[in-house]
Phi, psi and omega in degrees: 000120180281353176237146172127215204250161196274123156289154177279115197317163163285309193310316165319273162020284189272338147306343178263338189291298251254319179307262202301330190284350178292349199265337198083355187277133155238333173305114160308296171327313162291343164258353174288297186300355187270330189298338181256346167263302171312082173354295184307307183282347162313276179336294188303327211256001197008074186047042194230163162250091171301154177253169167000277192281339173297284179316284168324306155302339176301268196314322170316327192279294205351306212270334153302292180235086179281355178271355143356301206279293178326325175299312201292316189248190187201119176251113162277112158237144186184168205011084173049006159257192175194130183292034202268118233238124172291147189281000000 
């Protein structure tokens, strides 16, 4: 589509999902805002801002058909980080 906002890779995505839920942030509204306030998720996000509504669908298709995704990648998670590894 030539007109709206550029999409955001998955893999950003699924670093700020995986990032904020070890953080407690679950709310797309706590990871939108986190993406614009927090250094760390700035960083994870290279400096881009999903909105919301971005967010929620992403975990949404996930929890439809998460294996695309799961196949792809591999999540370590312990002592409060979290790990996300490409296949």
């Amino acid at each position: 589509d030539i007109t709206g906002r550029k999409a955001i890779d998955p893999k950003i995505l699924i670093k700020i999902i995986l990032f904020g839920y070890s953080r407690g942030l679950i709310s797309s509204r706590s990871l939108e805002r986190a993406c614009k306030e927090n250094i760390t998720f700035m960083a994870l996000s290279c400096d881009q801002k999903p909105d919301h509504s971005t967010i929620a669908a992403f975990v949404q298709n996930i929890c439809a058909s998460p294996k695309p995704y799961l196949d792809r990648y591999m999540c370590f998670m312990g002592n409060d980080r979290a790990v996300l590894l490409m296949k």
